[in-house]
C-alpha positions as CSV (number, residue, x, y, z in Angstrom):
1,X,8.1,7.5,-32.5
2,X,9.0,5.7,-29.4
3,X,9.4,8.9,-27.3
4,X,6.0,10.3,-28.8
5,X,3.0,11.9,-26.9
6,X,-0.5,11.5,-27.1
7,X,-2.9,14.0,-25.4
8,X,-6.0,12.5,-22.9
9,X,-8.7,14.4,-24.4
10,X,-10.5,14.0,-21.1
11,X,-8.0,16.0,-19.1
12,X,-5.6,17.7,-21.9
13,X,-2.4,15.9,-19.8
14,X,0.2,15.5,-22.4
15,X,1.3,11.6,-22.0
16,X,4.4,10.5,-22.6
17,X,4.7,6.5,-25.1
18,X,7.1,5.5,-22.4
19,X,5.1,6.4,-19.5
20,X,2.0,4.6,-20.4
21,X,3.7,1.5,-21.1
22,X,5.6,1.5,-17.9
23,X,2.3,2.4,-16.1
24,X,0.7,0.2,-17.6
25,X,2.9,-2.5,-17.1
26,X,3.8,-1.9,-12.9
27,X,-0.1,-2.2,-12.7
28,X,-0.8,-5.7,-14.3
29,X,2.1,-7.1,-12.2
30,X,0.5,-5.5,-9.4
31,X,-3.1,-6.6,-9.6
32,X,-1.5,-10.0,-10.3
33,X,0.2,-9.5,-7.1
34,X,-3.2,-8.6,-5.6
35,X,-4.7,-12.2,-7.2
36,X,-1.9,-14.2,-5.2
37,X,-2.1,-12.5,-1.6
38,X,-5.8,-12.4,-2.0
39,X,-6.2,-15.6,-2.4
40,X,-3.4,-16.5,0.3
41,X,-5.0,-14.4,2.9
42,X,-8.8,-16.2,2.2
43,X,-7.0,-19.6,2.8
44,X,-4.9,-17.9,5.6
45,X,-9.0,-16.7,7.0
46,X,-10.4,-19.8,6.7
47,X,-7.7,-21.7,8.9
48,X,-7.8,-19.1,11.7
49,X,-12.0,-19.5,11.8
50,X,-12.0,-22.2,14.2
51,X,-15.2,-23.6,12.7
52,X,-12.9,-24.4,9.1
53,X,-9.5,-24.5,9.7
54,X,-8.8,-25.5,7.1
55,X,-4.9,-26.0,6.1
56,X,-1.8,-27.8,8.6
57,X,0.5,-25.7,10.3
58,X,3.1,-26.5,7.9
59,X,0.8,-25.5,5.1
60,X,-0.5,-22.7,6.9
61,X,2.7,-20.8,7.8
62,X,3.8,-21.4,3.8
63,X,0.5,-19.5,2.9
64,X,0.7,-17.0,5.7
65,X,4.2,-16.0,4.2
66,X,3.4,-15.8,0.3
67,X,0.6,-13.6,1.8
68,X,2.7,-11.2,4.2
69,X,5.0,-10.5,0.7
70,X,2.7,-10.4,-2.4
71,X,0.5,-7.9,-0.4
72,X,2.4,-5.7,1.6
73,X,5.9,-5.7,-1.0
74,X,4.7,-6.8,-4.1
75,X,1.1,-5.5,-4.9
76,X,1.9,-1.9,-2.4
77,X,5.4,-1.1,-4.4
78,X,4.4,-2.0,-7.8
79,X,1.8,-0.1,-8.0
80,X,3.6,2.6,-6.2
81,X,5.9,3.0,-9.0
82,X,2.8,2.9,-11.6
83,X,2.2,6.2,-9.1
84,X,5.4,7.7,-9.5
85,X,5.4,6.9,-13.3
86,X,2.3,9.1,-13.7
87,X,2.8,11.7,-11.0
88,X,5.8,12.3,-12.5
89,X,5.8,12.5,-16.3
90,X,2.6,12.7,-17.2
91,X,1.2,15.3,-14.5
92,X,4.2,17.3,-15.2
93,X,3.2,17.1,-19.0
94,X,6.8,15.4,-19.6
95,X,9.3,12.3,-21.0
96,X,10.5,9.4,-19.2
97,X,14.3,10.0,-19.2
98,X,16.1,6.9,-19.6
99,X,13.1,4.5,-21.0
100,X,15.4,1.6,-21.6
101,X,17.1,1.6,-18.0
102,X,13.3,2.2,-16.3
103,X,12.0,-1.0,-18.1
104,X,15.2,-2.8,-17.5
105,X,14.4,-2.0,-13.9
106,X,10.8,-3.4,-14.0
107,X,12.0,-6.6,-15.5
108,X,14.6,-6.6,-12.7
109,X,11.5,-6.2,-10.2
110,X,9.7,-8.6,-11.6
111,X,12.4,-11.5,-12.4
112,X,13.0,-10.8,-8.3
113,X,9.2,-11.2,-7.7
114,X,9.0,-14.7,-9.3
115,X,12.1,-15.7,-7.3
116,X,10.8,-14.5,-4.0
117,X,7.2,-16.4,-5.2
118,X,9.6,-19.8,-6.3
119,X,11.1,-20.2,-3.2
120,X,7.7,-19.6,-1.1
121,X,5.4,-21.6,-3.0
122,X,8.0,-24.7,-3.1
123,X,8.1,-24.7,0.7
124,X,12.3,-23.1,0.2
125,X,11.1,-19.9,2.3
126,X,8.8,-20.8,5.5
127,X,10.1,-17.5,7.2
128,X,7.0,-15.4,7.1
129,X,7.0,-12.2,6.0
130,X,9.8,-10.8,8.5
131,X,11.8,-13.7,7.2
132,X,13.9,-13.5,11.2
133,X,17.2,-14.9,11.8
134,X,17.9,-17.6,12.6
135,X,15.1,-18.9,10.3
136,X,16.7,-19.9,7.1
137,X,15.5,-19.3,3.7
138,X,16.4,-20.5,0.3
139,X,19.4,-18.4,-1.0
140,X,17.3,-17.2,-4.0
141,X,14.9,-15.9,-1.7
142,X,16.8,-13.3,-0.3
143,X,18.3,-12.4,-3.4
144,X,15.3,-11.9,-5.4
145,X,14.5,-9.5,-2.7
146,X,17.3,-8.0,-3.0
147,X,16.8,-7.4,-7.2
148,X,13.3,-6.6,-6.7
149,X,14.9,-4.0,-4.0
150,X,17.7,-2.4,-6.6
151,X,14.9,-2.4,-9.7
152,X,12.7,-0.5,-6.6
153,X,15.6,2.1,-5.9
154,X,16.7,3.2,-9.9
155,X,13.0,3.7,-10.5
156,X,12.3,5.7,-8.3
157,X,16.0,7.6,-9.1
158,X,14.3,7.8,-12.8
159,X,11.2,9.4,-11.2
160,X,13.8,12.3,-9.7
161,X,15.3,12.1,-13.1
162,X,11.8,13.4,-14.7
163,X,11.3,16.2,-12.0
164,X,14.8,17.5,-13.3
165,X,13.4,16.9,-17.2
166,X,10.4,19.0,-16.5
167,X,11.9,22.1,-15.0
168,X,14.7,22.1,-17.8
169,X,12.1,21.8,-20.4
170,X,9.7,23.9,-18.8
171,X,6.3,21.1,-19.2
172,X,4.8,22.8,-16.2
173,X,4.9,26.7,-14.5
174,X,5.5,27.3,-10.8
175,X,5.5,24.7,-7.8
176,X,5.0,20.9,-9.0
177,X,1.1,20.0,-8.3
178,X,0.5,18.5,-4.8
179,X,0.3,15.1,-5.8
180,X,3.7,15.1,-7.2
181,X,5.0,16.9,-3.9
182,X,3.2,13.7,-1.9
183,X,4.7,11.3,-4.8
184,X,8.2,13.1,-4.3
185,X,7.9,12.1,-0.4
186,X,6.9,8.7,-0.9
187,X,9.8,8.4,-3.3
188,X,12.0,10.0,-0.6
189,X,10.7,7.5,2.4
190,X,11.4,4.6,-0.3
191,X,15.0,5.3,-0.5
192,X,15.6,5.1,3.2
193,X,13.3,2.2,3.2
194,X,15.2,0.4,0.2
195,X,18.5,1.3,1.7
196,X,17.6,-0.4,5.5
197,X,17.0,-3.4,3.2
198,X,20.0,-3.6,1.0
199,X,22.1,-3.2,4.9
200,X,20.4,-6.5,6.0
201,X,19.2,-8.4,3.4
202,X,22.9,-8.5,1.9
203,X,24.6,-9.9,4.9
204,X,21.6,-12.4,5.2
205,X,22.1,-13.4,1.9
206,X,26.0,-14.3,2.6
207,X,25.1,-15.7,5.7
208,X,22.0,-18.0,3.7
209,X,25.4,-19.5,1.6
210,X,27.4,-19.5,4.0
211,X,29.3,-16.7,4.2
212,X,29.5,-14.6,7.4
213,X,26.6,-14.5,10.5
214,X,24.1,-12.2,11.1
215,X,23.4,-11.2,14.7
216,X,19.9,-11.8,15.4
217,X,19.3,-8.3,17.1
218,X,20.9,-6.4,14.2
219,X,18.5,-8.2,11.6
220,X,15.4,-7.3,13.5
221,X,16.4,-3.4,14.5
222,X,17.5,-2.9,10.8
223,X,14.7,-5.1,8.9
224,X,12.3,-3.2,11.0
225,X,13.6,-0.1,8.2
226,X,12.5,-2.3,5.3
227,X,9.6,-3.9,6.9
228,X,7.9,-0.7,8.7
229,X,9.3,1.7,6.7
230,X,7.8,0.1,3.6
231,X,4.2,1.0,4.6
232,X,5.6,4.2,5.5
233,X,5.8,4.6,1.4
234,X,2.3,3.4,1.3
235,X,0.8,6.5,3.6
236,X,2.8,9.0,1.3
237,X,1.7,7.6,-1.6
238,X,-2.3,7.1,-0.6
239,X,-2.0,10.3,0.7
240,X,-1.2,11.9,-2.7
241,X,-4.0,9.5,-4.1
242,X,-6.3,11.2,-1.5
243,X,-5.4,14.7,-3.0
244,X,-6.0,12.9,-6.9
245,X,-9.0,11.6,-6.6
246,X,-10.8,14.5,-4.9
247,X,-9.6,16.5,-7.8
248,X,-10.6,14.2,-10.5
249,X,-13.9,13.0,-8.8
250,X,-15.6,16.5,-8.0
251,X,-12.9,19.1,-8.2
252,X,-12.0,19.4,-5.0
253,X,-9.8,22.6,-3.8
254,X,-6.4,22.6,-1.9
255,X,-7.3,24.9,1.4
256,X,-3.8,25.4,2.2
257,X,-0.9,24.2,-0.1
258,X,1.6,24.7,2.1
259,X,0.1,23.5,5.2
260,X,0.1,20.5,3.2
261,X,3.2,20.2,1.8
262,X,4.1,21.0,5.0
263,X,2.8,17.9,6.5
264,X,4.3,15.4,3.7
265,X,7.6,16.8,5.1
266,X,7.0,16.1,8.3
267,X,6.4,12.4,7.1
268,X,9.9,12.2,5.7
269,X,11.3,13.3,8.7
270,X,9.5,11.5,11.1
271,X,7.5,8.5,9.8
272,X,9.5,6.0,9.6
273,X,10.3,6.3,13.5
274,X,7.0,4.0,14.5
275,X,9.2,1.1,13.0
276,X,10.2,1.4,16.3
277,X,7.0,-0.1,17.8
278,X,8.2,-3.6,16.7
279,X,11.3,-3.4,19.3
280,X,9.5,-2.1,22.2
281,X,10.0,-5.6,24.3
282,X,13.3,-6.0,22.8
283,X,16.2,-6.1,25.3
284,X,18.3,-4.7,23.2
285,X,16.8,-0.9,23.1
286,X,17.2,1.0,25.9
287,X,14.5,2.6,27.0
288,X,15.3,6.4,26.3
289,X,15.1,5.1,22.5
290,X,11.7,3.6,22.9
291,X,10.5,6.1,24.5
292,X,11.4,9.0,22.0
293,X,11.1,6.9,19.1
294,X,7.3,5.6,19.8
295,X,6.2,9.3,21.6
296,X,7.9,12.6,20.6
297,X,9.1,11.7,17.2
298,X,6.1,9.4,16.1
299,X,3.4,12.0,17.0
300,X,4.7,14.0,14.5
301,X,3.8,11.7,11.6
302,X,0.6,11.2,13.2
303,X,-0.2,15.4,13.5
304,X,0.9,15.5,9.5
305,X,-2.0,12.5,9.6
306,X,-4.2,14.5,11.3
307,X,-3.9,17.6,9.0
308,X,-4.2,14.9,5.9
309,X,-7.4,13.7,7.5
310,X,-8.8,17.1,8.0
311,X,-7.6,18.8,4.3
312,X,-8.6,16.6,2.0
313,X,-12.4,16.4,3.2
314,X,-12.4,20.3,3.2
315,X,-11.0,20.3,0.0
316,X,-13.9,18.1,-1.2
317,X,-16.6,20.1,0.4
318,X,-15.0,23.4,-0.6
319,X,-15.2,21.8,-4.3
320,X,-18.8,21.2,-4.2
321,X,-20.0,24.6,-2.4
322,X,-17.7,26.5,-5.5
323,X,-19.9,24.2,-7.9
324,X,-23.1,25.5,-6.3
325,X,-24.2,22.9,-3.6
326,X,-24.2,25.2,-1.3
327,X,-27.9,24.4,1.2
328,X,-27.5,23.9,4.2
329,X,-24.3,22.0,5.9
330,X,-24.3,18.9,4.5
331,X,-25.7,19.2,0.9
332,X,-22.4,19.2,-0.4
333,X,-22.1,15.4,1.0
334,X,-25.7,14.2,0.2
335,X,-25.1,15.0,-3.2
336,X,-21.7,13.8,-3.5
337,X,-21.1,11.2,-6.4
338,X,-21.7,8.8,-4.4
339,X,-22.3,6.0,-7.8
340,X,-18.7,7.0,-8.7
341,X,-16.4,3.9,-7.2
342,X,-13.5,6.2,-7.1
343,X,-15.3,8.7,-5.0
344,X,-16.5,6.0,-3.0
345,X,-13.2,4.5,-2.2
346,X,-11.5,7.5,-1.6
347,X,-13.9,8.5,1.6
348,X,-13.7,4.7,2.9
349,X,-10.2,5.5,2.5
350,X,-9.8,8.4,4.8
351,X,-13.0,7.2,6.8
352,X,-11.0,3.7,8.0
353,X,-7.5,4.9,7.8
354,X,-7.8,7.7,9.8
355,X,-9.9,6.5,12.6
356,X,-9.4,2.3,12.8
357,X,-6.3,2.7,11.2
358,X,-4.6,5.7,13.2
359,X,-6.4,5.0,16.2
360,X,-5.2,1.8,16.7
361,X,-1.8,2.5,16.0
362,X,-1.2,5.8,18.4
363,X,-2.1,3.7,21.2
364,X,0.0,0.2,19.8
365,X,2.5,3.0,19.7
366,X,3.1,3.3,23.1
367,X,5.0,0.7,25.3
368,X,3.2,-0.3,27.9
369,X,0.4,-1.4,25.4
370,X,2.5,-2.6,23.1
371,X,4.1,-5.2,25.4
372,X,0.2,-6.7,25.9
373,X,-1.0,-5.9,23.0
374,X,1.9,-6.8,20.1
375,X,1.9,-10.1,20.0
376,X,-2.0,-10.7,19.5
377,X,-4.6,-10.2,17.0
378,X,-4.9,-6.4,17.6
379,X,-1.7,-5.7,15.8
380,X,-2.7,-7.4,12.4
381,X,-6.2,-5.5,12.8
382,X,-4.2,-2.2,12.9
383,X,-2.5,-3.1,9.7
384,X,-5.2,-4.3,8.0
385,X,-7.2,-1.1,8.6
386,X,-4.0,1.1,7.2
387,X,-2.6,-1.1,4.6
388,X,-5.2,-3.3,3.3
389,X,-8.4,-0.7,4.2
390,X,-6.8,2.5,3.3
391,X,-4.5,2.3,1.1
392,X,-5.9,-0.9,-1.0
393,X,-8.7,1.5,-1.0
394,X,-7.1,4.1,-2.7
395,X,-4.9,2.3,-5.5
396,X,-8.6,0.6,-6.3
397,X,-10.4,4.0,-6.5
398,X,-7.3,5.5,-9.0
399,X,-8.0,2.4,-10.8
400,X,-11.5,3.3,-11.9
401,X,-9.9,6.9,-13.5
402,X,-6.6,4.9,-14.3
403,X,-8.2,2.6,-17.0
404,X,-9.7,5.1,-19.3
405,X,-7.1,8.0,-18.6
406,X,-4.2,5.5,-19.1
407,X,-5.2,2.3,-20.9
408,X,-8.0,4.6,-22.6
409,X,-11.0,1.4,-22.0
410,X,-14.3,2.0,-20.6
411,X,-14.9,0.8,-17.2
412,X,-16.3,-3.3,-17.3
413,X,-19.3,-4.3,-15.2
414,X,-20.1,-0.8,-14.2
415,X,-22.5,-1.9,-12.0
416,X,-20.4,-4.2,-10.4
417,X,-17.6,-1.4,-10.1
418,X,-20.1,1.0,-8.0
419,X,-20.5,-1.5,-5.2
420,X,-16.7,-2.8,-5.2
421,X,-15.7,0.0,-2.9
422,X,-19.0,-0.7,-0.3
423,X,-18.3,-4.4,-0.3
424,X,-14.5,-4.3,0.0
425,X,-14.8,-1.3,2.7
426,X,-17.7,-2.8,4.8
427,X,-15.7,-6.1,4.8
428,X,-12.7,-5.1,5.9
429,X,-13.9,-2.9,8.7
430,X,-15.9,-5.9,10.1
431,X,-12.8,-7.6,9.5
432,X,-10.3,-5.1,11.3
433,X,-12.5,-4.3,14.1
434,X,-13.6,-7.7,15.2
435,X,-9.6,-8.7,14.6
436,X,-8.8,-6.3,17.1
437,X,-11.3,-6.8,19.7
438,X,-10.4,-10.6,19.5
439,X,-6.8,-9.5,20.1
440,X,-7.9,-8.1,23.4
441,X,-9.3,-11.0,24.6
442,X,-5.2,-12.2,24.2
443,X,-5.6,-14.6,20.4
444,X,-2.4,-15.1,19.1
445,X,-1.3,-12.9,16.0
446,X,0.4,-15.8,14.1
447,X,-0.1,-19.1,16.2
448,X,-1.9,-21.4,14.2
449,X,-4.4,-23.4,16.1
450,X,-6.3,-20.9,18.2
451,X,-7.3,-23.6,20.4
452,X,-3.6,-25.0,20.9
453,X,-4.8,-28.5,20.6
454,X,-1.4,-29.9,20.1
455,X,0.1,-27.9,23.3
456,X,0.9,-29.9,26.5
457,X,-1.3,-27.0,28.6
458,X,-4.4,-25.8,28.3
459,X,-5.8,-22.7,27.4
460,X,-9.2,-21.1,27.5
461,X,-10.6,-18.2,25.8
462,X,-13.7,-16.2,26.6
463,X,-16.7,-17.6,24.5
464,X,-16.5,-13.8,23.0
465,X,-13.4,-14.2,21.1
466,X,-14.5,-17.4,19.1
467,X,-17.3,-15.1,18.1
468,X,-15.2,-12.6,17.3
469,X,-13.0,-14.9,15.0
470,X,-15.8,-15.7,13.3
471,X,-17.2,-11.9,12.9
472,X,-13.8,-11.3,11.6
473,X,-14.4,-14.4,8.8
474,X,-17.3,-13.0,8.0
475,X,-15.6,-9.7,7.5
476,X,-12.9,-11.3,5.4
477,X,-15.2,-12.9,3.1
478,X,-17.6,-10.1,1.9
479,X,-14.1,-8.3,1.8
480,X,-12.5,-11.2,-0.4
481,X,-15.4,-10.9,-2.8
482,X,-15.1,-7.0,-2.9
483,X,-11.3,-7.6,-4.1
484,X,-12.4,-10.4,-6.3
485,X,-14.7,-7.9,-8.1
486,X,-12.3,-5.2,-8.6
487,X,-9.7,-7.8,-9.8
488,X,-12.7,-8.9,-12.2
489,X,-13.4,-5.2,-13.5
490,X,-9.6,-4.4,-13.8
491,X,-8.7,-7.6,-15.7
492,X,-11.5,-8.1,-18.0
493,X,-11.5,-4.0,-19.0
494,X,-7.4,-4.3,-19.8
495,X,-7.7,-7.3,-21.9
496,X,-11.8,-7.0,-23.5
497,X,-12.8,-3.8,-22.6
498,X,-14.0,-1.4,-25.0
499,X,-11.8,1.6,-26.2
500,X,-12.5,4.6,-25.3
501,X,-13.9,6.8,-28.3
502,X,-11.5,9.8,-29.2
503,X,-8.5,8.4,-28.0
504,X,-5.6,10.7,-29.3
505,X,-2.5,8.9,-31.4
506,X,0.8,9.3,-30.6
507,X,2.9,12.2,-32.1
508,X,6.2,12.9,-32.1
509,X,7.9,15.3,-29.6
510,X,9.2,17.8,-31.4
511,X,5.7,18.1,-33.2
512,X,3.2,17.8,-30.2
């Protein structure tokens, strides 16, 4: 029975025993995730608003760090593999193979999760999030990420493995469905990503005991791999979460499949160049390097970006004109399910990914702004608008259709759950935009004590940028209580919601 199916009534998908536990699973450790950075990054907030600041420097860097890894590694990639676990097998109507090995795996994420959190939260690992050489961790820091990384790279081998199940058993007919081509390219990017990580985290490892050096340079061209590159993953994956929810919300219709599939492509072939950005006032890069990694070969990524931004929005209007909204041009958006949180999220989504987000970073792209621009305020506002904004954004919106499709419970505090996405939205684009503008106005991106009260010179900013900190804490907080609600509504429907009515019982294979 432990390879049985059940069958959603609500969209006939045959789901795999195996599948929805390991969904299930990846998702609690990642809202858990979700709970830790979120409450790092308000106490990170509230010591960068002058008017609180609230923890030390040494306290504050400690913080900033757990932050910088439970959000963008922990939280993004679990989750992520919740994605490929349900792209995969239970879009394609199929088994898990290898069950044992793919929980095996998750444990050996999550054992290297609660290393990686040790280490931080007992003050062993005050590297930050790009942990840089010559900065020293604790050894166990390095090799939890390097477990976390190997449980990473056989999962999403096992998702391949389930593509290959499929076709031999013949679940599905034709082409795999768009989402699983956009899961298939995240899973693609996470193996070069993964593999830029096992290059440098290894040897950092030896060095961290003692064994070996690591050249400074080296760690920062190839940890840019890992530590882009991993967000890379993100786009891929919110991307094919775009295409989901416009189905599931209001039907939406593909224009052009292989315009795009044709752009996910383009992302694995050109994505992961804007890692590059972070090296632009290296001395080590020549500048024929920087210049084709940051112009020719990153525009591509952003032109499959702009074809993203442009398909899935006709797809949803194309949607609602075939189900009869048809007056006028914009009936089809005034009567849009606008009470539906995962409809909601997905257009905030693709509203502040694609123009705070993707703005922001084509112009951080290039170098002569980048060498003004990269080490203030502005970068972390790009990132917040892409990672945090759009694809935080997503994952929450696949939630609200991920807890009665998957853990078959009813939605908690409903009312609550319609408003998550406004709050959680309008906060973080207060918070993104005012971040940026104050980075113009030249505040540090990770210094501490905007004020520099402890330096031996003095420096003045432009009465605008206190008030655009504190704009930007604003932002945060109606953004931290949007987060808090959808952690809220997640939680308390997983562990006391109510069942959904007709839920389907497993069955064996050979008899479903």
């Amino acid at each position: 029975m432990k390879g049985g199916f059940r069958v959603c009534p609500t969209t006939s998908l045959r789901v795999h025993r195996q599948a929805d536990g390991l969904i299930k699973a990846h998702a609690v450790v990642a809202t858990v995730s979700l709970l830790i950075g979120g409450i790092t990054g308000l106490l990170v907030l509230l010591t960068r608003w002058q008017a609180v600041h609230l923890l030390d420097a040494a306290l504050f860097y400690r913080v900033l760090t757990i932050h910088g890894m439970s959000m963008l590694i922990f939280f993004i990639i679990f989750f992520e593999m919740a994605v490929l676990y349900f792209a995969g097998p239970v879009l394609l109507n199929s088994r898990v193979p290898a069950p044992r090995l793919g929980w095996s795996m998750f444990w050996l994420m999550l054992l290297g999760t609660v290393m990686v959190e040790w280490t931080m939260w007992t003050g062993r690992a005050d590297v930050l999030f790009t942990s840089y050489v010559p900065l020293k961790a604790h050894p166990l820091f390095y090799l939890g990420v390097i477990l976390f990384a190997v449980g990473t790279l056989i999962t999403v081998a096992i998702f391949f493995g389930s593509l290959v199940v499929a076709k031999r058993e013949g679940t599905y007919e034709g082409s795999v469905p768009l989402v699983t081509y956009g899961a298939v390219a995240a899973a693609i990017i996470a193996v070069i990503t993964l593999l830029h990580g096992a290059a440098i985290y290894i040897p950092t490892f030896l060095w961290s005991i003692g064994i070996g050096s690591v050249d400074p340079q080296v760690y920062r061209m190839v940890w840019w791999g890992l530590g882009h590159s991993s967000q890379q993953i993100n786009v891929a994956a919110m991307v094919a979460v775009w295409y989901l929810l416009g189905a599931l919300t209001v039907g939406s219709v593909v224009i052009n499949e292989k315009i795009s599939r044709t752009a996910f492509v383009l992302y694995i072939l050109f994505i992961s160049m804007a890692s590059a950005h972070h090296l632009l006032v290296d001395p080590g890069m020549g500048p024929t390097w920087k210049v084709v990694n940051t112009s020719y070969f990153m525009y591509m990524a952003v032109f499959a970006s702009m074809i993203h931004g442009f398909t899935v929005p006709a797809g949803i209007e194309v949607g609602q004109r075939v189900r009869g909204l048809t007056k006028g041009l914009f009936e089809w958006l005034r009567r849009a399910p606008w009470g539906d949180p995962g409809f909601s999220a997905l257009v905030f989504s693709v509203i502040i990914f694609g123009f705070v987000g993707g703005i922001t970073g084509v112009t951080f792209g290039t170098e002569q702004i980048n060498i003004i621009a990269h080490n203030t305020l502005r970068i972390p506002g790009h990132f917040h608008a892409t990672v945090v904004a759009g694809t935080a954004l997503a994952f929450m919106g696949a939630t609200y259709y991920v807890l009665p499709l998957i853990f078959r419970k009813k939605v908690a505090f409903w009312s609550l759950a319609k408003i998550q996405p406004y709050l959680f939205a309008a906060g973080m684009l207060i918070f993104s935009v005012a971040m940026t503008f104050a980075g113009t106005f030249g505040v540090p991106r990770r210094h501490w004590d905007m004020s520099f009260s402890q330096a031996l010179f003095d420096v003045q900013f432009s009465p605008a940028a206190n008030l655009l900190v504190t704009v930007m804490a604003l932002g945060g907080l109606i953004a931290a209580l949007g987060g808090a609600i959808y952690i809220l509504v997640t939680v308390w429907s997983v562990f006391l919601g109510q069942p959904m009515e007709g839920d389907a019982a497993y069955v064996d294979a050979r008899s479903s």
